[in-house]
C-alpha positions as CSV (number, residue, x, y, z in Angstrom):
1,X,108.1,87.1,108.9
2,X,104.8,85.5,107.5
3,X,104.0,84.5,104.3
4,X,100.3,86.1,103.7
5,X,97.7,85.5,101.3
6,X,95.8,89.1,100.7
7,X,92.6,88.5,98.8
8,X,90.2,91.6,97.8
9,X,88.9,93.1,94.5
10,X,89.3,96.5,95.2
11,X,93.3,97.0,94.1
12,X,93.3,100.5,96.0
13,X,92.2,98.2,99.7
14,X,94.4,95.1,99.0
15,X,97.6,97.2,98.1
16,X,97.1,99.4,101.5
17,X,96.7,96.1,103.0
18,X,100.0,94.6,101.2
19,X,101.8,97.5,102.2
20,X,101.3,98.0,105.8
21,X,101.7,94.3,106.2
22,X,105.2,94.4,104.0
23,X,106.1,97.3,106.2
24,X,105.7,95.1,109.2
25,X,108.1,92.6,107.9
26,X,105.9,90.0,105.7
27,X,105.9,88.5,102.3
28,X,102.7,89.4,100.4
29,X,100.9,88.1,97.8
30,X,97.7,89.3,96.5
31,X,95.4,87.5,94.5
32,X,91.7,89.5,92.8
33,X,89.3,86.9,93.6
34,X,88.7,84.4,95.4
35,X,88.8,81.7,92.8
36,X,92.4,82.7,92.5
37,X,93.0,81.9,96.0
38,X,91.8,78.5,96.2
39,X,94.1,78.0,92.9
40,X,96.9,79.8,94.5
41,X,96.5,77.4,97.6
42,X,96.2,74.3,95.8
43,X,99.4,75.1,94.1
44,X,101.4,76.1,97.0
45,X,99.5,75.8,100.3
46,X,102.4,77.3,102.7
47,X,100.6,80.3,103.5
48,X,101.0,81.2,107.5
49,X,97.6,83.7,107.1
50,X,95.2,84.7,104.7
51,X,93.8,88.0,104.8
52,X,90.4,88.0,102.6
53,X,87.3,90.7,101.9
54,X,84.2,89.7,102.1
55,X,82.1,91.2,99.4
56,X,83.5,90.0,96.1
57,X,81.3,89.2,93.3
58,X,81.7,85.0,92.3
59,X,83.1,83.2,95.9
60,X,82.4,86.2,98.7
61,X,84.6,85.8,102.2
62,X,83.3,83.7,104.2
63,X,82.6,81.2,101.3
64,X,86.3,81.6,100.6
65,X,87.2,80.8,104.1
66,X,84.4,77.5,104.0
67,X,86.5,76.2,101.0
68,X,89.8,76.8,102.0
69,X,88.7,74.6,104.6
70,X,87.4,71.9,103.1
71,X,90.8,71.6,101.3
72,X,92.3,71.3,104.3
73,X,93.8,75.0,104.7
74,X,93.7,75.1,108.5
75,X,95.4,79.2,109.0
76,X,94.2,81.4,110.2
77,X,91.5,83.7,107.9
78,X,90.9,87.4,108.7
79,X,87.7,88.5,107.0
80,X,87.8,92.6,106.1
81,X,84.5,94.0,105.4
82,X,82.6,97.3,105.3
83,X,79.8,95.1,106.6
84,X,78.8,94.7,110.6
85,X,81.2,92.3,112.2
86,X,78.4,91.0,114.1
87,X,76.3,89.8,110.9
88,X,79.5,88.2,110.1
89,X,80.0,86.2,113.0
90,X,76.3,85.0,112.7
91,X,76.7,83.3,109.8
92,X,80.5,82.2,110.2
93,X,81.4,82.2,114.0
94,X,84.6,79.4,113.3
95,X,86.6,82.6,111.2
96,X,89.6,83.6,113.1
97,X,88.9,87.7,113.4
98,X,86.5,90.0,111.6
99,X,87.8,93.4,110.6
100,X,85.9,96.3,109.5
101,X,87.1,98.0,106.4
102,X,87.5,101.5,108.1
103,X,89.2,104.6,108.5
104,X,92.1,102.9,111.3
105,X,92.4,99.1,109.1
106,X,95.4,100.5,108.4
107,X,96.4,101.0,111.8
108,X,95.5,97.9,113.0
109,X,95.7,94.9,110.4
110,X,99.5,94.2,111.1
111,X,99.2,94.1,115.2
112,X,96.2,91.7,114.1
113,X,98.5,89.5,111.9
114,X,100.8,89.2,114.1
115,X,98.5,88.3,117.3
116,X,97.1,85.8,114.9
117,X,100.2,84.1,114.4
118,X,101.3,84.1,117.3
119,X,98.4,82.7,119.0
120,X,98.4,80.0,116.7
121,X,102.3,79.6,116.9
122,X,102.4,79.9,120.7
């Protein structure tokens, strides 16, 4: 079991996310904004994975994912977006995995969370 960060503004998207990934055995916390993440990690920074969307209004994704870093958050991040991947990876190539907010997310976030884990854990 990991302990996962879930970041999006859309409650609909993050509690599909929160659920297939509690399904699969995690603990889940979700947090609106990302603001609220960094607060949530400088209060308790144990997070195994965070799980972020990239088109928020005040701190987007991948500006998340530069901060987190900077504050020495070294998980992994998983960026969701309806955006192409591949515009993503452009402009932040050092983010773990890049996941398009589609019809099979759903399907595949939890197999992705746990790759991710154990990649880093392995």
């Amino acid at each position: 079991m990991a302990h996962v960060l879930v970041v999006d503004d859309d409650a609909m998207a993050a509690a599909i996310v929160s659920m297939v990934l509690e399904e699969a055995g995690h603990e889940v916390a979700t947090v609106e904004s990302g603001e609220e993440a960094l607060g949530l990690l400088m209060e308790n920074s144990d997070f195994d994975i965070l799980v972020s969307d990239q088109n928020m209004s005040g701190i987007d994704g991948i500006e998340l994912f530069k901060r987190v870093r900077m504050v020495g958050f070294e998980a992994p991040f998983v960026l969701l977006s309806g955006d192409a991947p591949e515009m993503l990876k452009q402009r932040a190539p050092e983010i773990n995995c890049f996941l398009a907010k589609d019809d099979v997310l759903a399907d595949i976030i939890a197999d992705t969370v746990d790759r991710l884990l154990t990649t880093v854990k392995g």
